[in-house]
C-alpha positions in Angstrom: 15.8 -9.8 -27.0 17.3 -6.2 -25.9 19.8 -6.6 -22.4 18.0 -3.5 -21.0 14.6 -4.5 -21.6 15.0 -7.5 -19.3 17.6 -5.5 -16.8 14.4 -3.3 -16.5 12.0 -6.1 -15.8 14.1 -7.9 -13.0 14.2 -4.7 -11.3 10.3 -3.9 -11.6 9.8 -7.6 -10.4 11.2 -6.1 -7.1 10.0 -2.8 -6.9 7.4 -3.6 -4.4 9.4 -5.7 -2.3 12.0 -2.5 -2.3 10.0 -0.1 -1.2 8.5 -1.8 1.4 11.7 -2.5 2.8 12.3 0.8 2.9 8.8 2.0 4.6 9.4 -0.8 7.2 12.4 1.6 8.8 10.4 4.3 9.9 8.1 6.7 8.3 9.5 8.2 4.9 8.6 11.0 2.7 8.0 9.4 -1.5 11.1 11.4 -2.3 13.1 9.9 0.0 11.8 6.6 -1.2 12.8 7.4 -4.8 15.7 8.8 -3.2 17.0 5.3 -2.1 16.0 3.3 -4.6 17.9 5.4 -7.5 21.1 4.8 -5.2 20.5 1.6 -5.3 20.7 2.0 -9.1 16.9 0.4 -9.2 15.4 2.8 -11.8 11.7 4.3 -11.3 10.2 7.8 -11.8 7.8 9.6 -9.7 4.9 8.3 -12.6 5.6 4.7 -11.6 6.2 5.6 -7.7 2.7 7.2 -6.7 0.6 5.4 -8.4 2.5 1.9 -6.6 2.3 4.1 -3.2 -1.9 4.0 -3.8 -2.0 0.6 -4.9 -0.2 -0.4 -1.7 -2.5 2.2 0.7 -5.5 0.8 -0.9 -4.5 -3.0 0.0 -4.3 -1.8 3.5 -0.1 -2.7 3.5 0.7 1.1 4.2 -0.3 4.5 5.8 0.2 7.6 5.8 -0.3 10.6 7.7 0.7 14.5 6.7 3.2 16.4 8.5 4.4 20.1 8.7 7.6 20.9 6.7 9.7 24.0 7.2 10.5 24.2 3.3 7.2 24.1 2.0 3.9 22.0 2.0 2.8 19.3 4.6 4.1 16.3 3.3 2.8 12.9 3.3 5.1 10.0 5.1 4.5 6.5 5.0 4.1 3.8 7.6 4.1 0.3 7.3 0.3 -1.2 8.8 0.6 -4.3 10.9 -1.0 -6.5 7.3 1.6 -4.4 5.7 4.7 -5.7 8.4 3.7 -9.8 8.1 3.3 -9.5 4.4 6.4 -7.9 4.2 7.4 -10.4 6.7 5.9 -13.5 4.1 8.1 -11.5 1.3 11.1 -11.8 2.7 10.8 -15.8 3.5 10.0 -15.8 -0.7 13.0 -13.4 -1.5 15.5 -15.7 0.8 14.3 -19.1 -0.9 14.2 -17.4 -4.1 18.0 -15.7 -4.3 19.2 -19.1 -2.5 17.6 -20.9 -5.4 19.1 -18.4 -7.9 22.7 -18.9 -6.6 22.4 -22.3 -6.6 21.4 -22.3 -10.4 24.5 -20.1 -11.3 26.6 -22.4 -9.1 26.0 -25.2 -11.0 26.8 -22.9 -14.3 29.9 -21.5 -12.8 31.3 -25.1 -12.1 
């Protein structure tokens, strides 16, 4: 089994979680999103960003509406909906119970 290979896949088993988070703040341009979530050294491209963006649109979690920019194109920000805010809401109940759960494994490793 390659180290990288499964570094990738905890990450992607975020991603969604992420960039909700992120959308939940305010309304955000997909470059800022990308933006944020290379800092935070959680590695996706723009291939795997957009498509995501849609999925979540289509299951009615976000908006978005198009605005004027003063370098270029309207651009498209995103807005949490109010499904989109309590399922974010059930996600972050999961992700607490889940990293307690995790520390409490490497606890008992650790010991």
């Amino acid at each position: 089994m390659n180290l990288e290979n499964a570094q990738v896949q905890m990450r992607k088993g975020i991603l969604e979680y992420c960039i909700l988070q992120i959308i939940s703040r305010g309304e955000v341009y997909a470059s800022e999103i990308l933006d944020e979530l290379l800092n935070a050294k959680i590695m996706v491209v723009e291939g795997t960003l957009y498509p995501l963006l849609t999925r979540l649109k289509n299951a009615e979690l976000l908006d978005y509406q198009w605005k004027e920019s003063t370098s270029g194109p309207p651009r498209k920000y995103y807005i949490l909906t109010e499904k989109g805010t309590n399922f974010l809401e059930g996600l972050d109940d999961t992700w607490i119970e889940l990293a307690e759960s995790v520390k409490s494994i490497i606890a008992k490793t650790q010991k």
